[in-house]
N, C-alpha and C positions, 0 to 999 in steps of 0.2 A: 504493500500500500504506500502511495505518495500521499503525503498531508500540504497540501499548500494555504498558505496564511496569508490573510490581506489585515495588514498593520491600520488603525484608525480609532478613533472614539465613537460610542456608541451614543443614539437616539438621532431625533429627527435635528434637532441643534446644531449638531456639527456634519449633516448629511453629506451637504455641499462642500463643504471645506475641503482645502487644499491639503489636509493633513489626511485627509478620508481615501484617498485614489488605489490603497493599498485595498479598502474595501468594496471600492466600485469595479476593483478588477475585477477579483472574485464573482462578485455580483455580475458582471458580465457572462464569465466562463460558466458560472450557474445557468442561467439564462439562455445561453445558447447554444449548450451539451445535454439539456436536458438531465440535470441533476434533481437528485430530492426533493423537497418543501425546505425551509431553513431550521432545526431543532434546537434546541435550547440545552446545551451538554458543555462539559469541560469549563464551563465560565468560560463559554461563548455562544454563539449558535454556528452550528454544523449543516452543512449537505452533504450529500452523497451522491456517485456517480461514476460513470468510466468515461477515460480519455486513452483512444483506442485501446491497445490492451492491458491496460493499467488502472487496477483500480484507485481512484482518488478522494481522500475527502478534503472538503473545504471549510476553512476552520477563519471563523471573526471573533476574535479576543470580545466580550463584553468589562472587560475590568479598568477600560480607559487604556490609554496608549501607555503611561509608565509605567505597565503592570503587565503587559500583552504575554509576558515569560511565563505566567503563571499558569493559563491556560494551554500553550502549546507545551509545555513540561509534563502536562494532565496526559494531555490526548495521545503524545510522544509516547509516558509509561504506560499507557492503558495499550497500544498498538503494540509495543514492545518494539518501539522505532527508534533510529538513530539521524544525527543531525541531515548525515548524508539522505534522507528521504523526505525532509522540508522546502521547502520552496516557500519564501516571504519577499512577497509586495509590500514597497513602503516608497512614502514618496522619498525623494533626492532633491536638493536645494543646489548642489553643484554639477548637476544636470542642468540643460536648457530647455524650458517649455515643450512637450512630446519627446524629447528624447528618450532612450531605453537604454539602458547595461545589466547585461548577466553575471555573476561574481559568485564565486562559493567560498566562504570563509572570511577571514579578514577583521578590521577591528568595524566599531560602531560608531564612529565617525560625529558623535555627542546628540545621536539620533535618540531617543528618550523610550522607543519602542525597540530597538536592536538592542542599546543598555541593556532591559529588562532581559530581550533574550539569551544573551551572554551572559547573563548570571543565573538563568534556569536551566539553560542547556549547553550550553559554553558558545564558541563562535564557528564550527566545521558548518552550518547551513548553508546551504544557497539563499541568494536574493536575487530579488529582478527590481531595480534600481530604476525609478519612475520618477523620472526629470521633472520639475514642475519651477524651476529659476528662484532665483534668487533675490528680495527684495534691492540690494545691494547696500545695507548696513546690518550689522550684526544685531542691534538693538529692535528694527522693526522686525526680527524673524517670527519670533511668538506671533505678531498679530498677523503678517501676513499667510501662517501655515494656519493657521484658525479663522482665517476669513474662506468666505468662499471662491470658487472659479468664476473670474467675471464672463460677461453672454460673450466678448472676444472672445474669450480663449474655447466657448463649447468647439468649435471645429478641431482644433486637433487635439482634444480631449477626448473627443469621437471617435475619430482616427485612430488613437492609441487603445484605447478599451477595443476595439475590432479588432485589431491586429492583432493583441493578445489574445484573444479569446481562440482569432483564426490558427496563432500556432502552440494553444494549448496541448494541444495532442504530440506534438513533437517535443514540447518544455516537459511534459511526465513524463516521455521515453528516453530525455537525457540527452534528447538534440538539440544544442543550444544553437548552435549555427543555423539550423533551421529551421526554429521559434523567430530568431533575429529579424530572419529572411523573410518570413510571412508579416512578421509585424512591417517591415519597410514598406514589404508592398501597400500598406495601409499609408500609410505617413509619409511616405516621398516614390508617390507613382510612378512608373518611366512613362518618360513624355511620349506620346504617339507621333508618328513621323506623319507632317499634313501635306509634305511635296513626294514626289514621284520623280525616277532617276531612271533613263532609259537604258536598256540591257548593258550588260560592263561596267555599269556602276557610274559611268561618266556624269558629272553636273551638266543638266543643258544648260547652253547659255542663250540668254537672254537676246529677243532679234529686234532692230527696228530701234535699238537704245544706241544716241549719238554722243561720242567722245566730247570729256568737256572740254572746254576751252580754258589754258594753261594759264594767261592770264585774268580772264575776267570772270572763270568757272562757269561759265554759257554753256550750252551743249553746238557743239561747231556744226554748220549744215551738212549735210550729207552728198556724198560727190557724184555729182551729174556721169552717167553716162557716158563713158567715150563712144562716139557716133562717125568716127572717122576710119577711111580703111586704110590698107596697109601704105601704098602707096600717097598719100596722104598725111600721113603721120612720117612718114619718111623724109617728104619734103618740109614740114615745118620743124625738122629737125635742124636743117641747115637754113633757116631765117634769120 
């Protein structure tokens, strides 16, 4: 079994907030794997579910974000799991707006819900590192991660919840590279090519466009027709 964890504080208060995106993941991957109803277990609520062949539950801390260790420590002993089979969403401040990073292990970077989890389960988890920027002072951080997503930012808010949700199934099989991959395609599309390139790949070029003019950038007129025949052009040679 995979346990995956969306970091956030609980009720409708801090729904929206920017400190919440660890929950809305979840809430996503719920959503659109056809997972459980939400239960109320481990001091948090719980779903259940599979993401292809693996079974997964999904686990929201109810005990407030500086305490999230407490519940995944529960659900960990009761599963007989170890760190390597977590997975936690939590937002990132040194991320930029929709960006995404995968990471297993490492320290908690004065994250207030990683804290908690490094001291109920130590630091060997995985995370999936959910960019959301940086107010750019250290003092506005509290209000800005406790406010909510302003109506700019829903699009690639959007974006990113889909993506994740699209390579759910490759992040519980342990494919980080091809979680990454699906999420991109969410969040920076490849452009579609809207011109056409005749066989050989050659650029056509452009007909009936007149060379400018070197010094005044005019387009210079276009050169009449020579109408004269050989013998003609021969003699105004020597004029």
């Amino acid at each position: 079994m995979k346990l995956f964890v969306g970091l956030g504080n609980p009720g409708a208060k801090y729904a929206g907030n920017r400190h919440n995106i660890g929950f809305m993941a979840v809430d996503a991957i719920a959503a659109d794997h056809g997972f459980g109803p939400w239960k109320a277990r481990f001091r948090g609520l719980v779903s259940e579910g599979r993401l292809g062949g693996e079974q997964v539950m999904l686990l929201k801390p109810e005990t407030f974000m500086n305490l999230s260790g407490q519940a995944v420590g529960e659900a960990m002993r009761f599963y007989k799991l170890t760190p390597a089979d977590v997975m936690v969403f939590h937002d990132e401040l040194d991320l930029a707006p929709g960006k995404l990073k995968v990471k297993q292990g490492g320290g908690h970077a004065g994250h207030n819900g990683l804290r908690s989890m490094h001291q109920h389960i130590g630091e060997a988890y995985g995370r999936v590192r959910l960019g959301i920027g940086h107010p750019g002072h250290k003092d506005a951080v509290a209000n800005y991660v406790l406010s909510d997503f302003a109506k700019a930012e829903q699009g690639w808010l959007d974006d990113l919840l889909r993506g994740i949700s699209d390579g759910a199934v490759h992040l519980a099989e342990g494919d980080g590279a091809r979680f990454l991959n699906m999420v991109a395609l969410r969040v920076a599309p490849p452009r579609s090519s809207t011109g056409t390139r005749p066989e050989g790949g050659a650029k056509p070029k452009p007909e009936g466009r007149a060379k400018p003019d070197a010094a005044t950038g005019a387009p210079e007129p276009a050169a009449e027709p020579d109408t004269r025949n050989a013998l003609q052009r021969l003699a105004d040679r020597f004029r």
